[in-house]
N, C-alpha and C positions, 0 to 999 in steps of 0.2 A: 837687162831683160827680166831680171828675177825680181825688182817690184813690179813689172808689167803684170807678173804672171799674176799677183796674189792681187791687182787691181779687175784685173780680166774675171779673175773668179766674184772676186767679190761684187762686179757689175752682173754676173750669173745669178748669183744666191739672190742680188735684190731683185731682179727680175724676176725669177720662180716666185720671190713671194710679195710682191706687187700688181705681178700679171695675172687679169683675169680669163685670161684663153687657154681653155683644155692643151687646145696645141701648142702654146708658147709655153706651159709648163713641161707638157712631153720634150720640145725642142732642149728646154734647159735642164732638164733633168738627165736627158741624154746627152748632152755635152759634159754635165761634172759627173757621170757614172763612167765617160771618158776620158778625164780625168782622173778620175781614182784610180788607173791606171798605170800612172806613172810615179812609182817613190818621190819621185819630186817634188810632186803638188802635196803630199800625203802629210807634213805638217801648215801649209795654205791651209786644207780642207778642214785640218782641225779645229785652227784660228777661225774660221767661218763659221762651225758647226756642222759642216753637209753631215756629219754622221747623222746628227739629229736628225735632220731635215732628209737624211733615208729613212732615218728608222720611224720617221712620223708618215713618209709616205706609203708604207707598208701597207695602213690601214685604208690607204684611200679606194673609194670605189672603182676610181678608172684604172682597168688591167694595166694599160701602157706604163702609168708611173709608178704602178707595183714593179712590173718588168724591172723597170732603166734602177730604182732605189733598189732594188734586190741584185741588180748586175751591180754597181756601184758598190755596195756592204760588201760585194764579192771581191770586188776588186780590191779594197781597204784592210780587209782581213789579216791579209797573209801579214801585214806590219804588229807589230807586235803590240806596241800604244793602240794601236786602233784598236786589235784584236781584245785587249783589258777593256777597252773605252765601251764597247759592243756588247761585251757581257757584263759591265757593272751596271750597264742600261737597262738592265733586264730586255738587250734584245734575242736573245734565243727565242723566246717564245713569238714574237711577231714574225720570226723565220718561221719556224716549223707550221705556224699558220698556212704560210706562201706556200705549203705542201700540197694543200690543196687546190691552189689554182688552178684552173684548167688552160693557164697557158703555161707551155713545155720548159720554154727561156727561162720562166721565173721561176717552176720547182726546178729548175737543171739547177738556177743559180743557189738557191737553198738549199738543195741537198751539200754543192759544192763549200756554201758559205759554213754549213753544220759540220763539215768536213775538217774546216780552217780552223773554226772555234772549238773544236773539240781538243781539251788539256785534261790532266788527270784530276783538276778539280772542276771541269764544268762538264764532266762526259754522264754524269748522270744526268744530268738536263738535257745534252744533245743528242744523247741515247738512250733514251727514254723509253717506257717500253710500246707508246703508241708510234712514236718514230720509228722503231724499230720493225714494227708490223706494216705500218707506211711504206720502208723501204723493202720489208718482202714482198709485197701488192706491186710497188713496183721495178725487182726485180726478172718480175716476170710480165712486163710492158710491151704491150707488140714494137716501141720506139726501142732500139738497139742502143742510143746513146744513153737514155735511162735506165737502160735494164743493166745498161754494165756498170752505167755507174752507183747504183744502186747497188748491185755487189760487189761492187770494193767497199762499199762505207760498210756494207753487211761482214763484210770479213775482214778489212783491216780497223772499224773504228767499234764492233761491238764483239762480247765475246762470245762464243759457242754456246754457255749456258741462256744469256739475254735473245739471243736467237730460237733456239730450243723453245723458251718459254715462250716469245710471239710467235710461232708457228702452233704452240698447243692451242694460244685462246683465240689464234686465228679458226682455228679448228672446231671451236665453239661458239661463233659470232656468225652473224647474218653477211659479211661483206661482200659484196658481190653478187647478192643472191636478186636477183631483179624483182621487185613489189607485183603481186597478182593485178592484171589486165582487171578493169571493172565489169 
């Protein structure tokens, strides 16, 4: 079964990058982001590259395969190869992008994937101080799953002082403030 599997993937990845249907890439993308679920697959995905092939979809315009590559890096994270693999990519920064999506799935998965990635040498990158104003904006999220999870990353991945100071220059910035009616 366990060449089936890393055949099965590997007919996935060429499809995602073969196929030219919006949907057959969403399709495939959401099969190996289901995938990176299972420690199993997790050195398969390596041999393949999906890490790549997430962190290159970050950038794409369609929300959907931001979504499934940002649930998928999530999924990869928590392994600890992966987790080096993901920050020597310099991919922090195409997460903390997906902060701003305005779909929920994909900052849940970012906040959760800046969560994973966060070590004592990459926390100044993952806690950053515009991250960190991010996550008090949405701490206070009308969505309850954001808002809480927001405050755990605020209180278990940043410290009191990095907090303090995004709250002061929150205090000084336009955030939130709606642009004057013409």
């Amino acid at each position: 079964m366990e060449l089936g599997r890393l055949e099965y993937l590997q007919a996935l990845v060429t499809e995602f990058q073969v196929t030219d249907s919006p949907e057959a890439k969403e399709q495939v993308l959401a099969n190996l982001a289901n995938f990176a679920y299972d420690p199993k697959n997790y050195e398969y995905l390596r041999q393949l590259q999906v890490l790549d092939l997430f962190l290159d979809a970050l950038t794409e315009d369609n929300e959907t395969l931001v979504e499934f590559a940002m649930g998928g890096l999530c999924n990869l994270c928590l392994d600890k190869t992966n987790k080096d693999y993901i920050l020597e990519a310099n991919g922090v920064e195409p997460i903390i992008n997906c902060l701003s999506s305005s779909n929920e799935e994909t900052v849940m998965s970012a906040v959760t994937t800046l969560m994973y990635l966060t070590t004592p040498q990459s926390c100044q990158q993952t806690t950053a101080l515009p991250v960190v104003e991010c996550m008090l904006r949405f701490s206070l999220s009308a969505s309850r799953r954001l808002s809480n999870l927001a405050t755990v990353f605020l209180e278990d991945y940043c410290t009191p002082l990095q907090v303090e100071e995004a709250r002061n220059l929150s205090k000084h910035t336009a955030v939130g403030i709606p642009l004057p009616k013409d």
